[in-house]
C-alpha positions in Angstrom: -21.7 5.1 -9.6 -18.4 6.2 -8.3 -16.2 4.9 -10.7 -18.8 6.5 -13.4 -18.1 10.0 -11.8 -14.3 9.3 -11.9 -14.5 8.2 -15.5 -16.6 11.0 -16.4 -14.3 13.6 -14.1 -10.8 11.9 -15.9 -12.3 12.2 -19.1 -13.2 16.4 -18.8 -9.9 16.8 -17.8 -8.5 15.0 -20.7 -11.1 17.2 -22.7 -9.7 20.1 -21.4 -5.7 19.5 -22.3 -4.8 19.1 -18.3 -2.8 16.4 -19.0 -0.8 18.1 -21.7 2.0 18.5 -19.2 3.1 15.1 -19.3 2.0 14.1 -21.8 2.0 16.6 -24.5 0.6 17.3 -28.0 2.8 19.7 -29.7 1.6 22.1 -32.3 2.6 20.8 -36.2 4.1 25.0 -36.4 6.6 24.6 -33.2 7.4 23.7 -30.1 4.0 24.9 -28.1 2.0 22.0 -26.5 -1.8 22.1 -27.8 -3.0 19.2 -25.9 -3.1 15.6 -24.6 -1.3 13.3 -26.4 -3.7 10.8 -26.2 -1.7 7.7 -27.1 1.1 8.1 -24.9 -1.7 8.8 -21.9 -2.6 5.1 -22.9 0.2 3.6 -22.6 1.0 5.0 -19.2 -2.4 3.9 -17.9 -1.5 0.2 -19.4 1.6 -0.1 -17.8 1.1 1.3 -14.7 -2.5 0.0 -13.8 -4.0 -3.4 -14.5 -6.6 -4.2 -16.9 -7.4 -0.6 -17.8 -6.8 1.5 -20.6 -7.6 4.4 -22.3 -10.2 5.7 -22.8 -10.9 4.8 -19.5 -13.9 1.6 -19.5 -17.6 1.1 -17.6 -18.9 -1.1 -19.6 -17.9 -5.1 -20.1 -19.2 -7.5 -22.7 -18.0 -11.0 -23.4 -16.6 -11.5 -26.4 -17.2 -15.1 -26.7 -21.3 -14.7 -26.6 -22.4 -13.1 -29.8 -25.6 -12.4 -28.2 -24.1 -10.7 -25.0 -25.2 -7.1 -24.5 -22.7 -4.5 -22.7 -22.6 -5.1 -18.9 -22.0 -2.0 -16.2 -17.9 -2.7 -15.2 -16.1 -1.5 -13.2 -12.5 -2.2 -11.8 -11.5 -3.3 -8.6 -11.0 -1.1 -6.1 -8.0 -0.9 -5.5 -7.3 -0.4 -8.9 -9.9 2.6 -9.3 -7.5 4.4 -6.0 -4.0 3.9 -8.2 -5.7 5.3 -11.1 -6.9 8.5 -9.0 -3.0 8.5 -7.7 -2.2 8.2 -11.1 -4.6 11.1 -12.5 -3.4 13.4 -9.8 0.0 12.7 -10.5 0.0 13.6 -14.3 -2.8 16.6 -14.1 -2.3 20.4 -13.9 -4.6 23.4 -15.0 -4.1 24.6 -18.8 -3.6 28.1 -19.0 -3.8 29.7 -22.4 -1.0 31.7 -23.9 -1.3 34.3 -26.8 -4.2 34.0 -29.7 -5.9 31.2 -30.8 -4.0 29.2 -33.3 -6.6 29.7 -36.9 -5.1 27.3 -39.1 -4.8 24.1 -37.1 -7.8 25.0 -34.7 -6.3 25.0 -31.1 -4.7 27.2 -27.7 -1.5 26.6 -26.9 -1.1 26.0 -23.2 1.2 26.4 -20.1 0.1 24.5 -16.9 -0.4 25.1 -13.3 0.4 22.0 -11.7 -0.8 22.9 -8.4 -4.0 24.3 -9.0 -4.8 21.6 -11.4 -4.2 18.9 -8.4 -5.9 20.9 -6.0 -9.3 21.0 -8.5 -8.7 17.3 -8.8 -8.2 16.8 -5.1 -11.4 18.6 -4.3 -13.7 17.3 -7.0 -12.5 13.7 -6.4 -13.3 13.7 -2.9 -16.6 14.9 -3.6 -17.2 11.9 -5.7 -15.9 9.8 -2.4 -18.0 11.3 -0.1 -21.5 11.1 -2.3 -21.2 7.5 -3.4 -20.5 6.6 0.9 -16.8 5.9 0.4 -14.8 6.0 3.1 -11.6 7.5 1.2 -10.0 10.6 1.1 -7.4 11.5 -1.5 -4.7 13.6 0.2 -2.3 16.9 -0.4 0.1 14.4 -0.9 -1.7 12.5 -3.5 -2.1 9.8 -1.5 -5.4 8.2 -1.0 -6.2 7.1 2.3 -8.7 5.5 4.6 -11.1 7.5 6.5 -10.8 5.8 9.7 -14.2 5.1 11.7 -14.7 7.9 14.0 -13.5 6.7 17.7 -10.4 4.7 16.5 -9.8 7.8 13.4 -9.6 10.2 16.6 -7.8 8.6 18.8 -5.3 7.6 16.1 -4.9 11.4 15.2 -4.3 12.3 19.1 -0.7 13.5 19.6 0.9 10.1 20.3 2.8 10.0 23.8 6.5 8.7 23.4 7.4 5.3 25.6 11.4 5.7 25.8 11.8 2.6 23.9 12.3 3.7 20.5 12.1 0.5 19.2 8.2 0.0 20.5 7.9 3.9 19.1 8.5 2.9 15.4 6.3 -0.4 15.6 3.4 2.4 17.1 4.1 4.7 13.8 4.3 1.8 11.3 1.0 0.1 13.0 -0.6 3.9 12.6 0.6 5.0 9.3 -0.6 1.0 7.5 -4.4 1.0 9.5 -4.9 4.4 6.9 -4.3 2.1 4.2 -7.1 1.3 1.4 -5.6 -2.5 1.4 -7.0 -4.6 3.5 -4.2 -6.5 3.4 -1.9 -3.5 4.4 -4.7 -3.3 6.9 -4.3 -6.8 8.4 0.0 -6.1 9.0 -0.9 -2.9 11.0 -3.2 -5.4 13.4 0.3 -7.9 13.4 2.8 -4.9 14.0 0.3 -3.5 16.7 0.3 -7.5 18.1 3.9 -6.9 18.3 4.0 -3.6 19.9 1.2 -5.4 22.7 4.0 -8.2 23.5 7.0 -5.5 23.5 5.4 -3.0 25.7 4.1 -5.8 28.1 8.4 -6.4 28.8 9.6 -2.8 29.6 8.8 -2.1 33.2 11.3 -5.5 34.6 12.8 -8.0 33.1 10.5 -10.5 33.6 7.1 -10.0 31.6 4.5 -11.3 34.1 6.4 -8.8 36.7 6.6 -5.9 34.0 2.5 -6.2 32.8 1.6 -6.5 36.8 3.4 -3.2 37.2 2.2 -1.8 34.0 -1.6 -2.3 34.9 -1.3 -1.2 38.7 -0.1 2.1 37.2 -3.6 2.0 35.2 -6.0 1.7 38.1 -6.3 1.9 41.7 -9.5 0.7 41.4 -9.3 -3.7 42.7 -12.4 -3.7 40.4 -11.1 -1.9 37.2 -7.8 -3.6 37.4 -8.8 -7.2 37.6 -11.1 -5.7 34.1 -7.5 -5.0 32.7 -6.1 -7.5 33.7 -8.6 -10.1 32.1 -8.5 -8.0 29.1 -4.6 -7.8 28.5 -4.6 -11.5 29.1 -7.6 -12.5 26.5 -5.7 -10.0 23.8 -2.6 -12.1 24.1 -4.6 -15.4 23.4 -6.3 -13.5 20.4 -3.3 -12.7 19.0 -1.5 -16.1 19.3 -4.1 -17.9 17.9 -5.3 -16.0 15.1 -2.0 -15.7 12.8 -1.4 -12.4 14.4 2.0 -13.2 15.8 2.9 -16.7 14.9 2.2 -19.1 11.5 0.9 -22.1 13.0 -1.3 -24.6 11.0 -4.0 -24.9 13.7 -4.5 -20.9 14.0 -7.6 -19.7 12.3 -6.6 -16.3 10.4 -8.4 -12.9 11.0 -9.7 -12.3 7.5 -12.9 -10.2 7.7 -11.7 -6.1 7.3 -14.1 -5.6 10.3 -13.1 -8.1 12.3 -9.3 -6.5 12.3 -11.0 -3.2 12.7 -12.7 -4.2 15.8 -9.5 -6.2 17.1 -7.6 -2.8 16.1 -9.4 -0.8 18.0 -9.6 -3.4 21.2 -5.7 -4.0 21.5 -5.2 -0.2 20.2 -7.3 1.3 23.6 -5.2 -0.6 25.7 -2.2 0.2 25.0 -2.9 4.2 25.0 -4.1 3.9 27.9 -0.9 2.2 29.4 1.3 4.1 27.4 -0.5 7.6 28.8 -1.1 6.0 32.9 2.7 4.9 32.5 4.5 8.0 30.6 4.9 9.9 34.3 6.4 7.0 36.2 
């Protein structure tokens, strides 16, 4: 049903002229844009986005089976995000100038770019947060994943700076990818975050069993809540070694399922705030 309501939105707007900016009809009498030019809006959506066109399709039928009868399609979904990049890249609000144009039937238009990606913005979102999608498509026309609460939170927190600017750029790179609708963009913010883990375990002494001892004292007082630590620092770095998070070896089993890194995100994630925060004093 979403990528109805997207079609349906796209396809008002295209109603409407809002993409006569870009792409522009002119008027036969001059220079004054009356509209969409519909054939050069088709050819930007079939060379920027795979297997789509214009106008824009929900139905499928296979063209081998005389018999067949039209199918409900849809694209995948990555494919339906770049198309609402791509929409909010080319739209903007018609405005009408002078009279109406008797002979050939039609307004000529200027265009509010912002206010037409704003209107975009906002009804596109709503289409997003109906259908139970967990995306959210940005000022910047970027869509982006709306993280599950705890780990969306915490990730949002004003992040503490370590010294090490080094481990500070893996922290932002592993932050900024985990927002990512790919899972795949997903899966390298769980690596880089592996490699912040095995960088920040090295920078209180030269040697790493030394440095992580030190690191976790600073954690807790507590004998019980720092053997807890301890234990779970250790079982993160066998996680990470043997599930293609920081090395390529045939006998590691990869961590595919997009829940699975979620879960191992927000595991190796809390534990290295919480040094980070217990440490940024010392």
């Amino acid at each position: 049903m979403a990528w109805i309501g997207i079609v349906t939105l796209v396809a008002a707007l295209a109603k409407q002229g809002a993409f006569g900016g870009r792409f522009p009809e002119q008027c036969p009498d001059g220079t004054a844009i009356c509209g969409n030019n519909e054939q050069s809006l088709k050819g930007a959506i079939e060379a920027e986005l795979d297997g789509l066109t214009w106008p824009l399709p929900t139905v499928h039928r296979d063209k081998d089976d005389f018999l067949s009868t039209d199918e409900p399609w849809h694209p995948e979904t990555l494919i339906a995000l770049d198309l609402v990049e791509f929409v909010w890249r080319i739209v903007a609000k018609p405005i009408i100038i002078g009279s109406y144009h008797d002979y050939h039937r039609h307004h000529h238009y200027t265009f509010d770019e912002d206010a037409g990606r704003d209107a975009f913005r906002d009804d596109v979102n709503r289409i997003f947060e109906r259908n139970g999608l967990a995306y959210e498509l940005k000022p910047d026309g970027q869509v982006r994943r709306v993280l599950p609460a705890v780990i969306g939170e915490a990730l949002s927190r004003p992040y503490l700076r370590t010294g090490d600017s080094t481990l500070d750029v893996m922290l932002e790179e592993s932050r900024s990818k985990f927002s990512d609708p790919s899972p795949l963009i997903r899966r390298e913010a769980l690596e880089r975050l592996c490699d912040a883990w095995e960088r920040i375990k090295s920078i209180a002494h030269a040697d790493k069993a030394k440095s992580i001892g030190l690191l976790l004292d600073r954690c807790a007082e507590e004998s019980g809540f720092r053997t807890l630590l301890e234990k779970e620092a250790r079982e993160l770095t066998v996680i990470a070694n043997n599930h293609l998070l920081r090395h390529h070896e045939v006998r590691q089993e990869p961590v595919i399922d997009v829940q699975h890194v979620d879960y191992l995100y927000h595991r190796l994630f809390a534990i290295l705030e919480l040094i980070i925060r217990k440490n940024a004093a010392c």
